[in-house]
N, C-alpha and C positions, 0 to 999 in steps of 0.2 A: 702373489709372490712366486718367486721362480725358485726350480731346484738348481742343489748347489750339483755339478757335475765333476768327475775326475775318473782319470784313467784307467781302469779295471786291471790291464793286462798289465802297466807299468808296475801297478800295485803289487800284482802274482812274482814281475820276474823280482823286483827289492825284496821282497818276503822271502821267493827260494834263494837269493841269495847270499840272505841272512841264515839259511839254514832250515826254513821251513819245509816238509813234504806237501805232497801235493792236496791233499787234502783240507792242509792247517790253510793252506794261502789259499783255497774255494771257501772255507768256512768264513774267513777273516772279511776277502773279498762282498761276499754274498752280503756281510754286517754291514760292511762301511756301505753299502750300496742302499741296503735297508733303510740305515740311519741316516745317509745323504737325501734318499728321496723324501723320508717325511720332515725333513729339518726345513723352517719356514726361511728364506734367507730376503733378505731386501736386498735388492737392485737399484743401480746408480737413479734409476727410471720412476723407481720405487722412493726412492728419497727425495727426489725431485719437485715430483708430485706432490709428495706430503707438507713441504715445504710450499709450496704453492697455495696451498691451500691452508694452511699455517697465516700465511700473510693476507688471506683473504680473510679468515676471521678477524685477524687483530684491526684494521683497517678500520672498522665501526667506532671500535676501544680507543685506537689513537683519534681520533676525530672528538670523541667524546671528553678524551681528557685534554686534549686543544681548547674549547669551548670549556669547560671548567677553567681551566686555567684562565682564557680571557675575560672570564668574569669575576674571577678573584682579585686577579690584578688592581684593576680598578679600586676596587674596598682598600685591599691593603694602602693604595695610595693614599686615598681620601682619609682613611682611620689614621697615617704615619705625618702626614703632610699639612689636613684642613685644619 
């Protein structure tokens, strides 16, 4: 998974110009920077992937319930029809 990134310095100048000293907006800073690197985020790359392989498992499944189904069929006729 990749980290999520954003702008450290934009962060400081919106913060002081909300009113914060210089201190509040290194504390703030340092957090969000904290909590951005350990926050797990999925990637377009990430979803992709998963997805890929989503449809590699099901693949078995639908083939399986193709073949059930072609053998149902038949009964139900013979049971509705002979």
């Amino acid at each position: 998974m990749a980290s999520l990134t954003f702008d450290t310095l934009e962060l400081v100048k919106d913060l002081e110009k909300g009113g914060f000293n210089s201190a509040q907006t290194e504390a703030v800073s340092n957090a969000m920077k904290k909590a951005m690197t350990g926050a797990d985020v999925a990637t377009k790359q990430d979803i992709f992937q998963l997805r890929l392989e989503i449809k590699a498992e099901l693949a078995p499944l639908k083939w399986g319930v193709g073949v059930c189904a072609a053998g149902i069929v038949p009964l139900v006729i013979k049971a509705f029809f002979s």
